[in-house]
Every structure is written in C-alpha cells, then in structure tokens.
C-alpha positions in Angstrom: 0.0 0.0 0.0 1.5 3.5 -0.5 -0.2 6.8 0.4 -0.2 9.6 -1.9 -1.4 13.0 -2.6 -4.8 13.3 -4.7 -3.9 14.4 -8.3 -6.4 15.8 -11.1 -6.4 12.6 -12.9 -6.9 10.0 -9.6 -10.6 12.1 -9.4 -12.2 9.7 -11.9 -10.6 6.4 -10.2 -12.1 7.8 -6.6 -15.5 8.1 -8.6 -15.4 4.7 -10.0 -14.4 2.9 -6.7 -16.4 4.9 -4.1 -19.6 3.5 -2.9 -21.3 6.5 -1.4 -23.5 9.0 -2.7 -22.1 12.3 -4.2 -18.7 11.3 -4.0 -17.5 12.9 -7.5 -18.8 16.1 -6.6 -17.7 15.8 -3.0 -14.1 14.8 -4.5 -14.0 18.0 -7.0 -14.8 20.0 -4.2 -12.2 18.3 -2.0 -9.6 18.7 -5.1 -10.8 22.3 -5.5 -9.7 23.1 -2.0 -6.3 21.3 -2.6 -5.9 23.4 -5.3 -6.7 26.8 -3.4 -3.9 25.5 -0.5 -6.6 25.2 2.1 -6.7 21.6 2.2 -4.3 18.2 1.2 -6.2 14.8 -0.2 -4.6 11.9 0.7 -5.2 8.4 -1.0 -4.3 5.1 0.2 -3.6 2.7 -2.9 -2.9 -1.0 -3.3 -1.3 -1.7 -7.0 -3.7 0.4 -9.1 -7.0 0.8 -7.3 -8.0 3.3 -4.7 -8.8 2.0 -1.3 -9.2 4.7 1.2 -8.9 8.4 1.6 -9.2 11.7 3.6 -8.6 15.2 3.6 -6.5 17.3 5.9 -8.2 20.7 6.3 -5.6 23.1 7.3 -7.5 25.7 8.4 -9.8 23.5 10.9 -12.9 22.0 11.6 -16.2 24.6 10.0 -18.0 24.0 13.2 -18.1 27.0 15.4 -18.1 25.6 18.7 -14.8 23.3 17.4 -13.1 26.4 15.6 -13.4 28.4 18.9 -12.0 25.6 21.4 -9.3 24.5 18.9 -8.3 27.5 16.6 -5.9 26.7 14.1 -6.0 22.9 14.6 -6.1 21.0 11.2 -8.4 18.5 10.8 -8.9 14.9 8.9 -11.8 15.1 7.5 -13.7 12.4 5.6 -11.8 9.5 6.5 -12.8 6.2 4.4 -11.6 3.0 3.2 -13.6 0.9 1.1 -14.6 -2.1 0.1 -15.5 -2.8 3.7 -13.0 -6.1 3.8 -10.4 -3.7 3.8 -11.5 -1.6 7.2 -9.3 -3.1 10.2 -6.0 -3.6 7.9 -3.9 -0.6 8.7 -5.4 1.2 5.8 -7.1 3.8 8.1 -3.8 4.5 10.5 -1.8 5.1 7.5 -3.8 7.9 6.2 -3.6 9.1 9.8 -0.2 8.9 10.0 0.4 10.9 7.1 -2.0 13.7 8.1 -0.5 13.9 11.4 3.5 13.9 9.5 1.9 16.4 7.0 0.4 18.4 10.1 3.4 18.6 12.0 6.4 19.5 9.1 3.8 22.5 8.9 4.2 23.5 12.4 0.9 22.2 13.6 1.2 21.6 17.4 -2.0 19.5 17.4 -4.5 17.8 15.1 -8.2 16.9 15.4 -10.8 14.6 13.8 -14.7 14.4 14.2 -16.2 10.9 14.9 -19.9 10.3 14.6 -21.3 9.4 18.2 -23.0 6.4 16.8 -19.4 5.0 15.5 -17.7 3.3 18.2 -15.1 1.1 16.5 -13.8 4.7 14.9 -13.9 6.0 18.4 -11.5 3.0 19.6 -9.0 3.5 16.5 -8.7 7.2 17.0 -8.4 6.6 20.3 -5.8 3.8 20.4 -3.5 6.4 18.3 -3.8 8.8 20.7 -6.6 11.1 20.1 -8.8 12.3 23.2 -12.3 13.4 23.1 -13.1 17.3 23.8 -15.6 18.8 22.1 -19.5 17.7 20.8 -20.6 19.1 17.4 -23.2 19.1 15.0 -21.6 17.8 11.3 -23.8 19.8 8.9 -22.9 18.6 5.0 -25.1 18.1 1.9 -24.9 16.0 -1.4 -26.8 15.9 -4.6 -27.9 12.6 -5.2 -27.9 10.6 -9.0 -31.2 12.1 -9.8 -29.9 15.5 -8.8 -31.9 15.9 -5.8 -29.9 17.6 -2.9 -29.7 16.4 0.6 -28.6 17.8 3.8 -27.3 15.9 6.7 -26.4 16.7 10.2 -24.8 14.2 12.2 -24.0 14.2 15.9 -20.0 14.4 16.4 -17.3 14.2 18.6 -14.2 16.1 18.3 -11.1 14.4 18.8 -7.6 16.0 19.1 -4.1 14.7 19.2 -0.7 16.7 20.7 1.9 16.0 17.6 
C-alpha cells in the first residue's frame, strides 16, 4: 500500500471505486480546496486501485463551537476505506499517520478529527493512536444525489484532538 497526494487525474478512479453518494462532486470540491492551498487529499492505494482516503483541512474544523476551542488545529476530514473487507488492515492508520507527519512539518502543534457518536469502533481507533475526546458538534454537509436531488445531513460528532 503506499499513500499519496490526490492528483487531477486520480478524481475519476475515486469516482469509480467509491460507494457512497455524491462522491464525485464531494471529491472535485475536496480537489478544489487542494488546489486553493486550504486543504491536502490523501489516497491510500494498493497496485492500481484506490482503497481509502481523507482530507486534511488546514484551516480547521467549519464547526463554530470546534473552531473556537481548537483555533488553528487541522483537521482529517472524511476519513474512508472501502470495500468494507479492507476496514481493520492498517489502511485507516496510514492515512492518519500521514496527516498527522503532513500536520506537524507545517508547524501544527495539534491535530483533530470528528467521529460520529454512533461509531464506536472509529472512536476506539482514534483513540488507540492517541486522540482524546473534547468537544460535541453538529456535522452539517449536503450532497446531490444521482437524480440531482440535494440532501442535507447533520450528524451528531465528537471532536477528537491529538498533541503532535
């Protein structure tokens, strides 16, 4: 496996390997912040084929109450391996890992993730490389669906932070 930066032309491979809704849109809008400097898409690979991801977001967390106990904290965002099999193989720590290397050669002194409350064996890895609970938080997103119907979610977080 071997963990790289997202490039223009990985964006279709994500789209044809991801199983969730929106995820090409949600992927150009994750490249698009790349692009602007404000964020950095990591991919995990094995051979040829995509098989996890994130995003670190160097300017934080959008939730208020997060932004205002943590200011200037990056955050991985979006955090995802797929297919399923693959979840429990290291995939998920190595995209950590290289947020938190990315975080910390740019000065960061911490970094944070959000973990749904209802997702307790994401709780348990993020907790068994070091991150600690502080603050509760709303995660408001939306996606447009294959019929081009949008949707808006909010799920109930927790957000985690690590010393690097």
């Amino acid at each position: 496996m071997r963990i790289s930066q997202c490039r223009q032309e990985d964006l279709e491979l994500l789209d044809q390997h991801l199983p969730f809704r929106g995820a090409a849109a949600q992927y150009e809008a994750r490249y698009a912040r790349q692009r602007e400097g404000r964020a950095t898409v990591l991919v995990a690979w094995r051979e040829r084929r995509p098989v996890g991801s994130c995003e670190v977001r160097w300017e934080g967390c959008e939730a208020p109450e997060v932004r205002a106990a943590h200011p200037g904290c990056p955050e991985v965002n979006g955090l995802s391996v797929w297919p399923e099999a693959l979840r429990s193989t290291g995939v998920g720590t190595a995209l950590i890992r290289e947020a938190e290397r990315l975080a910390a050669e740019r000065g960061a002194r911490a970094i944070g993730l959000g973990v749904e409350k209802n997702n307790p064996r994401a709780s348990a890895l993020y907790g068994r490389l070091g991150y600690r609970a502080s603050v509760p938080y709303l995660d408001c997103w939306s996606y447009q669906d294959g019929a081009g119907v949008a949707h808006r979610v909010a799920d109930a977080c927790v957000f985690m932070v690590k010393p690097l």
